[in-house]
PDB file of the backbone (N, CA, C, O) and the ligand in Angstrom, with CONECT records:
HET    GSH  A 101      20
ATOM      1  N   UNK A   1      -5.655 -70.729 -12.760  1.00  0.00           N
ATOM      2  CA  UNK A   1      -5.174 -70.187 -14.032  1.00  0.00           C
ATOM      3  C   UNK A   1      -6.189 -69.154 -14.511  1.00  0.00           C
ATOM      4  O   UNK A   1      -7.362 -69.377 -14.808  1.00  0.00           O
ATOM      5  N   UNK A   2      -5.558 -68.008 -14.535  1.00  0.00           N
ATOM      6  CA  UNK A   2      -6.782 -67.068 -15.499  1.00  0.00           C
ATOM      7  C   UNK A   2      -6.375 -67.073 -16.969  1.00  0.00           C
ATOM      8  O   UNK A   2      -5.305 -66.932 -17.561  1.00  0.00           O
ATOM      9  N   UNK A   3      -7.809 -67.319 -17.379  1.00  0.00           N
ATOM     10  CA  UNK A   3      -8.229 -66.934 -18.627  1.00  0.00           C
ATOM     11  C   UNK A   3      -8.821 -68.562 -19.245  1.00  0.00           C
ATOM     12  O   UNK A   3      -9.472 -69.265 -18.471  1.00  0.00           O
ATOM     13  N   UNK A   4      -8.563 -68.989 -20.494  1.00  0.00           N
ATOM     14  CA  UNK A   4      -9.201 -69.727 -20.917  1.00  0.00           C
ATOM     15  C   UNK A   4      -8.174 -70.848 -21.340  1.00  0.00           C
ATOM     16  O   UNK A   4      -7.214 -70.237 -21.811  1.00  0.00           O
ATOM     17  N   UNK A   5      -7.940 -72.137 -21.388  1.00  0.00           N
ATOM     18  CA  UNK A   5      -7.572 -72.985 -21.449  1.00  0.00           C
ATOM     19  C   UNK A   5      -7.884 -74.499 -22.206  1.00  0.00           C
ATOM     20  O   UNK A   5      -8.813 -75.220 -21.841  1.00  0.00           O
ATOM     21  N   UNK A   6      -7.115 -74.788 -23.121  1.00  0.00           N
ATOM     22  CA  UNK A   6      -7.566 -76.091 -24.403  1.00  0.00           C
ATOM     23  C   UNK A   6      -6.495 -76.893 -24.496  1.00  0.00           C
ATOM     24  O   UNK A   6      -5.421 -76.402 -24.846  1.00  0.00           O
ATOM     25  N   UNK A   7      -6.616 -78.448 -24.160  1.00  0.00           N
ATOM     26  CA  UNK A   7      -5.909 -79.163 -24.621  1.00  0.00           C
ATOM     27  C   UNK A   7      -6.257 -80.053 -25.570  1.00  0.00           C
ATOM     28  O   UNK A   7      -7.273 -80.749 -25.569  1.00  0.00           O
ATOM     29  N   UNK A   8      -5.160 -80.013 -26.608  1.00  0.00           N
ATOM     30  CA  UNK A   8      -5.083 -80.467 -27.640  1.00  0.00           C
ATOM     31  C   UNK A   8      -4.950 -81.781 -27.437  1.00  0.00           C
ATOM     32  O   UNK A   8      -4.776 -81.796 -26.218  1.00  0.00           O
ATOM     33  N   UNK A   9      -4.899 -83.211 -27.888  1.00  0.00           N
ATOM     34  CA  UNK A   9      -4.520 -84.353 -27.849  1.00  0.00           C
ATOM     35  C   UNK A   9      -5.339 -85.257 -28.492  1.00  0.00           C
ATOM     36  O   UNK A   9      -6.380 -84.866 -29.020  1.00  0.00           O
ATOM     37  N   UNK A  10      -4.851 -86.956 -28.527  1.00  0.00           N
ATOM     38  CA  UNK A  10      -5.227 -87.760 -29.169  1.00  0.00           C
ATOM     39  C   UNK A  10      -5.915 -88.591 -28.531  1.00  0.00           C
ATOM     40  O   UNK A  10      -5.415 -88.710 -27.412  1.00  0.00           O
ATOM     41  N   UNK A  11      -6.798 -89.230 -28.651  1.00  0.00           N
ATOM     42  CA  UNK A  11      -7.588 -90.385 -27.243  1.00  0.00           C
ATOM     43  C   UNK A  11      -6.398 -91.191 -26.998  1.00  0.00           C
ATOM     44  O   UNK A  11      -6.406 -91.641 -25.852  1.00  0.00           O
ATOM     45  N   UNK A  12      -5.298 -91.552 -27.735  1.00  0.00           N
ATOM     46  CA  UNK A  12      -4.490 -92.575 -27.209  1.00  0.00           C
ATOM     47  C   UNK A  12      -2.848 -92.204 -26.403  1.00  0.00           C
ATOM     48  O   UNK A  12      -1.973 -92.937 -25.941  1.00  0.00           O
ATOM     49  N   UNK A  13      -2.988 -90.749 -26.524  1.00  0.00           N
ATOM     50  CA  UNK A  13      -1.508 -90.079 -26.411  1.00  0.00           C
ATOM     51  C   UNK A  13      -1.422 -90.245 -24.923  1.00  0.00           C
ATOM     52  O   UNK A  13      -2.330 -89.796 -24.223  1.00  0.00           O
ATOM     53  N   UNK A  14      -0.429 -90.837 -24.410  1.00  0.00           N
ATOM     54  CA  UNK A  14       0.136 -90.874 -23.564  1.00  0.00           C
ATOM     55  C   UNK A  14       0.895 -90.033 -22.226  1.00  0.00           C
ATOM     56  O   UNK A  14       1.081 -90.100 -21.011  1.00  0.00           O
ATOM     57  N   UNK A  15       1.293 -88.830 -23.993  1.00  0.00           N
ATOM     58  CA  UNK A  15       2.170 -87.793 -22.973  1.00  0.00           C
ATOM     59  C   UNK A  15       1.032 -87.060 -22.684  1.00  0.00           C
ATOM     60  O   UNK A  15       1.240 -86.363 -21.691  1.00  0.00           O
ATOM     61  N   UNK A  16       0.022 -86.936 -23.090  1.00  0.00           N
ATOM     62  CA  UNK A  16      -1.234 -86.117 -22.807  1.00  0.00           C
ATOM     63  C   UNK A  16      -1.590 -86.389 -21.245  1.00  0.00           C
ATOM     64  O   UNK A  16      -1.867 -85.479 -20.464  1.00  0.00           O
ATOM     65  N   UNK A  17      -1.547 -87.667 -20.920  1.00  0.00           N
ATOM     66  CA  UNK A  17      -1.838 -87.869 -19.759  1.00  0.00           C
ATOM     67  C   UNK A  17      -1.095 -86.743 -18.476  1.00  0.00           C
ATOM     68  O   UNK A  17      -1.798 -86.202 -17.623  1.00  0.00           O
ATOM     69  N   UNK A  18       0.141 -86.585 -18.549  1.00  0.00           N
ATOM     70  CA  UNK A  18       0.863 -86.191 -17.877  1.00  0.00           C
ATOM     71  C   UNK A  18       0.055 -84.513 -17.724  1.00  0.00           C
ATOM     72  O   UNK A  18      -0.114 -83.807 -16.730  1.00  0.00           O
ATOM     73  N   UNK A  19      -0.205 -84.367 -18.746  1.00  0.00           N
ATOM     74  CA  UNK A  19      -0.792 -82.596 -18.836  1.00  0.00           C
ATOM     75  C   UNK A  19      -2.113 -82.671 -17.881  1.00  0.00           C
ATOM     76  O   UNK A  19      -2.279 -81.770 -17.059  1.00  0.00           O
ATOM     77  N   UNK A  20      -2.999 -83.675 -17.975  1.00  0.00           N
ATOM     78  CA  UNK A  20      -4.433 -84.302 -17.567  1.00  0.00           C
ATOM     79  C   UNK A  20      -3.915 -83.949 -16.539  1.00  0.00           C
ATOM     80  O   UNK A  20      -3.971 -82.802 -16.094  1.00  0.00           O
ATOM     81  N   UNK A  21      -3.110 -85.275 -15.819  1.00  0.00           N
ATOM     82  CA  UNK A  21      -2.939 -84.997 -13.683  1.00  0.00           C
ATOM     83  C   UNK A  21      -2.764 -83.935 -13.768  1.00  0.00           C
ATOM     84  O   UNK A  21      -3.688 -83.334 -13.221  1.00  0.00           O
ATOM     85  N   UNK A  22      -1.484 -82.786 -14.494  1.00  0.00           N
ATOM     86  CA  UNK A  22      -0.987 -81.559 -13.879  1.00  0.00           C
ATOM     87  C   UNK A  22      -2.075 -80.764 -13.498  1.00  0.00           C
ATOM     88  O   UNK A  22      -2.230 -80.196 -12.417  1.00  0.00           O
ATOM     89  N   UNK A  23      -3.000 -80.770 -14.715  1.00  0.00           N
ATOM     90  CA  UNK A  23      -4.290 -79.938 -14.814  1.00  0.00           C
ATOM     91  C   UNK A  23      -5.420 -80.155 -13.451  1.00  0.00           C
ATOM     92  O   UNK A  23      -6.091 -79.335 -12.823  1.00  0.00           O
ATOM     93  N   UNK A  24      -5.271 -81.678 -13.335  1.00  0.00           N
ATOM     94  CA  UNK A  24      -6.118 -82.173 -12.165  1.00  0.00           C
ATOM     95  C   UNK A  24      -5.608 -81.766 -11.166  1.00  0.00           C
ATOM     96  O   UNK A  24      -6.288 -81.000 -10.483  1.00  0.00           O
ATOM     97  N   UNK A  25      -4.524 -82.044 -10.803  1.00  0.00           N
ATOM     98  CA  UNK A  25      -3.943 -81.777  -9.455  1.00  0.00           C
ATOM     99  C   UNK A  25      -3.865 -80.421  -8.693  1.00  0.00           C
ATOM    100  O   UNK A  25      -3.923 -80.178  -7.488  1.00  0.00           O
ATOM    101  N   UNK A  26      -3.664 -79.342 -10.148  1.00  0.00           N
ATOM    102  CA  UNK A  26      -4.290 -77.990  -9.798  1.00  0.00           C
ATOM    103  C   UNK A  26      -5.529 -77.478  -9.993  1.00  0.00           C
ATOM    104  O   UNK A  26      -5.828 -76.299 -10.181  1.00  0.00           O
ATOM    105  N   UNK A  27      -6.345 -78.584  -9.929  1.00  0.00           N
ATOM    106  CA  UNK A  27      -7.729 -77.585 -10.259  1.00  0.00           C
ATOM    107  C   UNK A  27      -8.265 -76.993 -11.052  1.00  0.00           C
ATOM    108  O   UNK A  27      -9.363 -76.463 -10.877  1.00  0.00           O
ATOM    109  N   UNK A  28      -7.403 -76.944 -12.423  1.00  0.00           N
ATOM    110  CA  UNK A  28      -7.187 -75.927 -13.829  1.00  0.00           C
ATOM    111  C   UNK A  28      -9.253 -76.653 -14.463  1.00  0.00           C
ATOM    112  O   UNK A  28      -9.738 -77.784 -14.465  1.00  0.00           O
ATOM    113  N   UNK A  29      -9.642 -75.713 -14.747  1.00  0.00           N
ATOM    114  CA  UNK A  29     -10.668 -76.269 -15.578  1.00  0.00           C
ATOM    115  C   UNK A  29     -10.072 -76.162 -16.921  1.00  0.00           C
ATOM    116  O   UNK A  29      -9.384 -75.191 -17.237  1.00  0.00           O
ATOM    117  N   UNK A  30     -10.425 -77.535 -18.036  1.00  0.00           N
ATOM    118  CA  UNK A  30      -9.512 -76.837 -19.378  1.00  0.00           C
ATOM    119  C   UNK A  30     -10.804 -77.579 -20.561  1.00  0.00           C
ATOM    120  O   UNK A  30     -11.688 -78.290 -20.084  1.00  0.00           O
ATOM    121  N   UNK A  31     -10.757 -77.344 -21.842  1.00  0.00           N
ATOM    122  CA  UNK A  31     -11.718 -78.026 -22.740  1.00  0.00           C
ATOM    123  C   UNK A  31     -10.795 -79.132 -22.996  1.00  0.00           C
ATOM    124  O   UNK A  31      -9.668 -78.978 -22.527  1.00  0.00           O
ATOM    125  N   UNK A  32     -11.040 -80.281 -23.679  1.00  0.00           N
ATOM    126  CA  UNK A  32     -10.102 -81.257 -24.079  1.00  0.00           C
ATOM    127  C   UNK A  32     -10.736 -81.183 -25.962  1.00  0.00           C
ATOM    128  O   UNK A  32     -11.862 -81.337 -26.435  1.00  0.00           O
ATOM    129  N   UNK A  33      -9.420 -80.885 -26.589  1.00  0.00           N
ATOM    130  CA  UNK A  33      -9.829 -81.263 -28.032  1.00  0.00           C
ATOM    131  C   UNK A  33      -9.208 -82.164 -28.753  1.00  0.00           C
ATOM    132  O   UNK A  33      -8.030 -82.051 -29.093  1.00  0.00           O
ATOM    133  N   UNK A  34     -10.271 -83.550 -29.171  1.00  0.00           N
ATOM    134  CA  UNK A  34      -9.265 -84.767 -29.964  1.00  0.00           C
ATOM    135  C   UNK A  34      -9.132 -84.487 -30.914  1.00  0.00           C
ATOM    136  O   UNK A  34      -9.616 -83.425 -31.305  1.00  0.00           O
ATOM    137  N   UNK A  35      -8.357 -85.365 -31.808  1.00  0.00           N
ATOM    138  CA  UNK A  35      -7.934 -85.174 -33.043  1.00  0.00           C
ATOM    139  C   UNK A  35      -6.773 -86.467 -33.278  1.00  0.00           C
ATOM    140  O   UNK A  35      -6.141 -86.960 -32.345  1.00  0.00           O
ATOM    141  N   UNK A  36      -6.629 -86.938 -34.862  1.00  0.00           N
ATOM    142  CA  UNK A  36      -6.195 -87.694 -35.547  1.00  0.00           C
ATOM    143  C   UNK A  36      -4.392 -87.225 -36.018  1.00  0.00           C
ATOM    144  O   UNK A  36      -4.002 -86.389 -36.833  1.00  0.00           O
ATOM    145  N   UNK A  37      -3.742 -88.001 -35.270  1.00  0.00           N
ATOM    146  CA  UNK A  37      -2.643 -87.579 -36.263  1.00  0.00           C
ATOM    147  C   UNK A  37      -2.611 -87.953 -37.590  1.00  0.00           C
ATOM    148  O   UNK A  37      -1.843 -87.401 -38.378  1.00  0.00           O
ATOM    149  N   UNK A  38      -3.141 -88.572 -37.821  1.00  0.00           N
ATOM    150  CA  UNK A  38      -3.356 -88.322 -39.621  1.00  0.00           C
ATOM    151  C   UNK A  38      -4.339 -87.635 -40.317  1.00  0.00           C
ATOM    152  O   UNK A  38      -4.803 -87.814 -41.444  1.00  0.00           O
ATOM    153  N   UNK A  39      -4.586 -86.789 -39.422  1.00  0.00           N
ATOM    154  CA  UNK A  39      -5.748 -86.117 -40.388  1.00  0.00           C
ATOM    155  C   UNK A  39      -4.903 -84.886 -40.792  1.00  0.00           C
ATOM    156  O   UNK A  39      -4.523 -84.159 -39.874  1.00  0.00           O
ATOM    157  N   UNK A  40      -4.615 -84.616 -41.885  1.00  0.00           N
ATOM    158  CA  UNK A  40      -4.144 -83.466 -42.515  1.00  0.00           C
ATOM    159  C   UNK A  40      -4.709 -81.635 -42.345  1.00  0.00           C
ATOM    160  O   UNK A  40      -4.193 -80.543 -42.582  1.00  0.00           O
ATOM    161  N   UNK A  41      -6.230 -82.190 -41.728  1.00  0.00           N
ATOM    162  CA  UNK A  41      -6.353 -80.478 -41.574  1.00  0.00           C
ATOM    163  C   UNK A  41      -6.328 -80.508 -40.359  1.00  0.00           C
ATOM    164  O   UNK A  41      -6.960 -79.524 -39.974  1.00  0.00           O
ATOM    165  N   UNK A  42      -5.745 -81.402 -39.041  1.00  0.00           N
ATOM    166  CA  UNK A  42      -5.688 -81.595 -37.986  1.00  0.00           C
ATOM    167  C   UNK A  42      -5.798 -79.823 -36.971  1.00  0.00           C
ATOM    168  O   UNK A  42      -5.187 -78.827 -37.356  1.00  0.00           O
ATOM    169  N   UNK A  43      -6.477 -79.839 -36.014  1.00  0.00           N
ATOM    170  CA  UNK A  43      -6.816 -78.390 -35.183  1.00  0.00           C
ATOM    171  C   UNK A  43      -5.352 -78.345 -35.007  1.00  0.00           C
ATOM    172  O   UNK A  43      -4.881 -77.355 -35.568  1.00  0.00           O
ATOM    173  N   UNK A  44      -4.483 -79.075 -34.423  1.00  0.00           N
ATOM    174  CA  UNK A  44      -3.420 -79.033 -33.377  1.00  0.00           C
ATOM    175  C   UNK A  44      -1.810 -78.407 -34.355  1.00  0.00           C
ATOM    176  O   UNK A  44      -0.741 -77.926 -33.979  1.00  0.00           O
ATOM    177  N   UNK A  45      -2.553 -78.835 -36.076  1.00  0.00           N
ATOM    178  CA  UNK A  45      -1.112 -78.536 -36.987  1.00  0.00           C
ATOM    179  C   UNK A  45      -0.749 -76.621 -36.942  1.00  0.00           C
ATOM    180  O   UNK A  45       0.385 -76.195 -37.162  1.00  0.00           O
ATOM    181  N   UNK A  46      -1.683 -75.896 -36.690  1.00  0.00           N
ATOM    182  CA  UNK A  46      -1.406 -74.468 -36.967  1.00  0.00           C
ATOM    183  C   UNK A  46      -0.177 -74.036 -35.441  1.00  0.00           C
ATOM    184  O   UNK A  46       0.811 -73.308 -35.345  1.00  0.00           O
ATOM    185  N   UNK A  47      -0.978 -75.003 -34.408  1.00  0.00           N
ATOM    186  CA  UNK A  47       0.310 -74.789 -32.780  1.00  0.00           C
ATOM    187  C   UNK A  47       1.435 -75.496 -32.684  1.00  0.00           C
ATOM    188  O   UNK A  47       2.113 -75.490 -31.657  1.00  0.00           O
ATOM    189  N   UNK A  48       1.927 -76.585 -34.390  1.00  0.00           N
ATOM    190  CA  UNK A  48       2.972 -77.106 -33.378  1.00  0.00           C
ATOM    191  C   UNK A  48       2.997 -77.286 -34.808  1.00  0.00           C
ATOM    192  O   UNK A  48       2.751 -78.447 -35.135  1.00  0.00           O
ATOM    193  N   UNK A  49       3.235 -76.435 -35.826  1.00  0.00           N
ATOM    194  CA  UNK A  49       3.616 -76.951 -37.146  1.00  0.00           C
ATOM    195  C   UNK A  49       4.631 -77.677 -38.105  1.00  0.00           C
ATOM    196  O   UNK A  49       4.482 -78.242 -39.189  1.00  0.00           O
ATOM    197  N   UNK A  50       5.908 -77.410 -37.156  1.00  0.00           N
ATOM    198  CA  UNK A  50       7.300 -77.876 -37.181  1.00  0.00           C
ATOM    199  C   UNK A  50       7.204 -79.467 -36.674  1.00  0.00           C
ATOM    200  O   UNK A  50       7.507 -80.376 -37.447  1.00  0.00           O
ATOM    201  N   UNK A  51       6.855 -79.667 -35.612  1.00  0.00           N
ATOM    202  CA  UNK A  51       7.271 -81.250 -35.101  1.00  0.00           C
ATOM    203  C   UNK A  51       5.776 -82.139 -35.601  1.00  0.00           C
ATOM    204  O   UNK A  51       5.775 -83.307 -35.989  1.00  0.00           O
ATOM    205  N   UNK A  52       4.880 -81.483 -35.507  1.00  0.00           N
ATOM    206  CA  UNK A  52       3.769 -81.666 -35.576  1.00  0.00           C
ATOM    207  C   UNK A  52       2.912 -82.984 -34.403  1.00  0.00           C
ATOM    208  O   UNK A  52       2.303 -84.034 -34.607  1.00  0.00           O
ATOM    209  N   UNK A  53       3.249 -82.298 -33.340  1.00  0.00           N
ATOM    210  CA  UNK A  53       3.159 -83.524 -32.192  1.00  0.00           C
ATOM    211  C   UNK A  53       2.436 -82.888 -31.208  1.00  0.00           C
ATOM    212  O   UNK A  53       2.390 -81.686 -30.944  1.00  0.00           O
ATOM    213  N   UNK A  54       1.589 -84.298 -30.427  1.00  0.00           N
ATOM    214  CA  UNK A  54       0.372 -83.437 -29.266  1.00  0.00           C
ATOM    215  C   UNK A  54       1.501 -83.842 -28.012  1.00  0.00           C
ATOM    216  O   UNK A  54       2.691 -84.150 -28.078  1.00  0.00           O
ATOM    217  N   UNK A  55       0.646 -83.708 -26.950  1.00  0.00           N
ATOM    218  CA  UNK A  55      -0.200 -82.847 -26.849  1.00  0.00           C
ATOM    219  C   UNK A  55       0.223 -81.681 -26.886  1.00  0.00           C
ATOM    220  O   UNK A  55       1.440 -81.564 -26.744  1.00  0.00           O
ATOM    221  N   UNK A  56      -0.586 -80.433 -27.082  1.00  0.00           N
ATOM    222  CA  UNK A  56      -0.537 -79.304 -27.183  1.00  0.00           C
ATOM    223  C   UNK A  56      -1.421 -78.154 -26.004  1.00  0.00           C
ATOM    224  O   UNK A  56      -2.637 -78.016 -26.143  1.00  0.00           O
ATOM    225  N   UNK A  57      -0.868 -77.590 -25.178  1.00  0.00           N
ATOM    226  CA  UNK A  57      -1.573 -76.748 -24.240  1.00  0.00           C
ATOM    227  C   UNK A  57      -1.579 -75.469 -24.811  1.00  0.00           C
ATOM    228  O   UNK A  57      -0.583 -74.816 -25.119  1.00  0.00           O
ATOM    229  N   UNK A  58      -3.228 -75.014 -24.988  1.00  0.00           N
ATOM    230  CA  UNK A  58      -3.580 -73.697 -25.518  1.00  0.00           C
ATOM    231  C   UNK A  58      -3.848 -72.403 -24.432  1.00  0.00           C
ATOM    232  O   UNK A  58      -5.023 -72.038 -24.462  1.00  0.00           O
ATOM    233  N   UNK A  59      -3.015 -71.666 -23.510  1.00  0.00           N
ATOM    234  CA  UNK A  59      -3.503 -70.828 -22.382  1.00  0.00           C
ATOM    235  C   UNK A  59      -3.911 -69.308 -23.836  1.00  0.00           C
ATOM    236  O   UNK A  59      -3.165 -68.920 -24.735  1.00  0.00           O
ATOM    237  N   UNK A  60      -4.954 -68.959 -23.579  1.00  0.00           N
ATOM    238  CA  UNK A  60      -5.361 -67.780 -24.100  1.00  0.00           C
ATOM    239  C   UNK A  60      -5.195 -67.322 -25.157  1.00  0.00           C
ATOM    240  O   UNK A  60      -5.389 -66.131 -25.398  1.00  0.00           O
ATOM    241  N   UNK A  61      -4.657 -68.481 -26.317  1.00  0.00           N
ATOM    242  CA  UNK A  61      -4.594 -68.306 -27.511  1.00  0.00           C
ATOM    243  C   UNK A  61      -3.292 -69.235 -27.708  1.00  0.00           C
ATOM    244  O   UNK A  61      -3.216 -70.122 -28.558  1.00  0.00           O
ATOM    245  N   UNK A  62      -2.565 -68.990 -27.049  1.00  0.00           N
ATOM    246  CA  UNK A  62      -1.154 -69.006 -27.083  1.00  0.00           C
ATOM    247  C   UNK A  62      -0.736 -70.692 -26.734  1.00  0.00           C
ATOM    248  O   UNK A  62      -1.046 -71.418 -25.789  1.00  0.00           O
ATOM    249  N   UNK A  63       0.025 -70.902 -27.841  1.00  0.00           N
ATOM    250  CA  UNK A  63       0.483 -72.886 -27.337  1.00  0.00           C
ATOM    251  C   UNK A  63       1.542 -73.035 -27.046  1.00  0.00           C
ATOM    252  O   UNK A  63       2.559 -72.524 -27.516  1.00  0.00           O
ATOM    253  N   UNK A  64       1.354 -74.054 -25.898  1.00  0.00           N
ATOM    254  CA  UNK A  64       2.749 -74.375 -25.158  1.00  0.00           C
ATOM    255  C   UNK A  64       2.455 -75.846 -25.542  1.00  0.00           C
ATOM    256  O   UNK A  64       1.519 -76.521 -25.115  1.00  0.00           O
ATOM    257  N   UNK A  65       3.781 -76.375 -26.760  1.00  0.00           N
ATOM    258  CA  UNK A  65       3.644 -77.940 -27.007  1.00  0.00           C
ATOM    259  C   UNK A  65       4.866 -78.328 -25.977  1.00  0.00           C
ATOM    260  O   UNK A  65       5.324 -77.611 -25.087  1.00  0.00           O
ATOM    261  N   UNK A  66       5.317 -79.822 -26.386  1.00  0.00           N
ATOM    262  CA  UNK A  66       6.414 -80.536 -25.941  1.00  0.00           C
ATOM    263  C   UNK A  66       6.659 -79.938 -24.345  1.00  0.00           C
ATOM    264  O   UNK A  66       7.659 -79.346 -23.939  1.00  0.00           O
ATOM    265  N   UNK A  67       5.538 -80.253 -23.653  1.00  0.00           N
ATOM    266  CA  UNK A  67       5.503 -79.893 -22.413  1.00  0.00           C
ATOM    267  C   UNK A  67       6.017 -80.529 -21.059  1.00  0.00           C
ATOM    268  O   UNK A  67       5.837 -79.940 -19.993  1.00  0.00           O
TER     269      UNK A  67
HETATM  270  N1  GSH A 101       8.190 -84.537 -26.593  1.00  0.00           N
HETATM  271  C1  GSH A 101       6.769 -84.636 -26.771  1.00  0.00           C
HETATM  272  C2  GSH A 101       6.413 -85.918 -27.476  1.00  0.00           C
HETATM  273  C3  GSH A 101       4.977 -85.978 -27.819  1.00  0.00           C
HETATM  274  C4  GSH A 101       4.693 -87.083 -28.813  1.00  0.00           C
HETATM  275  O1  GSH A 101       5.578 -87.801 -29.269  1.00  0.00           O
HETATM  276  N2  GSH A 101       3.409 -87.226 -29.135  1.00  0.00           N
HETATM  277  C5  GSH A 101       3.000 -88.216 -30.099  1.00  0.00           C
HETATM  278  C6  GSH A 101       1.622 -88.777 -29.746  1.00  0.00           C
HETATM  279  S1  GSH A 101       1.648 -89.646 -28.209  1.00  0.00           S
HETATM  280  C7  GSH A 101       2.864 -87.554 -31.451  1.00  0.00           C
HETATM  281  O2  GSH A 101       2.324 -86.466 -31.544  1.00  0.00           O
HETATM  282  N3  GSH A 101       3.350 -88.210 -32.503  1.00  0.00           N
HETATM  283  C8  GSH A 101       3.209 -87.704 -33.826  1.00  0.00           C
HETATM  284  C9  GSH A 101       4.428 -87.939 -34.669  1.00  0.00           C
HETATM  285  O3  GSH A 101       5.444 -88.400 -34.125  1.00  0.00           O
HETATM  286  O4  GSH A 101       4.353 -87.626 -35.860  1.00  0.00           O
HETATM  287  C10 GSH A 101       6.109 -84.533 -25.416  1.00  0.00           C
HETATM  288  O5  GSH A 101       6.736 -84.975 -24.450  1.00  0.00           O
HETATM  289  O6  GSH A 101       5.002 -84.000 -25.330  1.00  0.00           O
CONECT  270  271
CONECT  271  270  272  287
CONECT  272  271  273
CONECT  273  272  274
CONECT  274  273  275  276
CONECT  275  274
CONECT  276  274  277
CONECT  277  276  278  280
CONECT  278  277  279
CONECT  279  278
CONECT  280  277  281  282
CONECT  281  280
CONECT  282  280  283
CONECT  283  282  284
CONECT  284  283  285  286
CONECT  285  284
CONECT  286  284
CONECT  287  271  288  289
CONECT  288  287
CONECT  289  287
END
């Protein structure tokens, strides 16, 4: 993958996992960023403001949720 890469998620999220292997399985280097679904100034609310749900994949600024 070029360029820079952030996943959003919760220590307990589940569907996050699924993003983890994809990422593993290709080799992707990515940052991992936690966060609280109840925290109100949550990082992840500005990429997915409507459903407000992780995980959230950040490629180069740009978020790809409900993945
Ligand atoms: N369709 C989404 C579902 C993701 C999802 O439900 N994430 C949960 C955490 S595991 C969530 O963000 N829940 C917050 C809420 O429902 O308000 C996906 O497959 O990624």
């Amino acid at each position: 993958m070029v360029g820079e890469a952030k996943l959003l998620k919760t220590w307990s999220s589940p569907f996050a996992l699924r993003i983890v292997w994809a990422l593993k399985i290709k080799g992707i280097e990515y940052e991992t960023i936690f966060d609280h679904l109840s925290n109100k100034n949550a990082s992840f609310l500005p990429y997915n403001p409507i459903y407000k749900k992780v995980p959230i994949l950040i490629h180069n600024g740009k978020p790809l949720a409900e993945l």
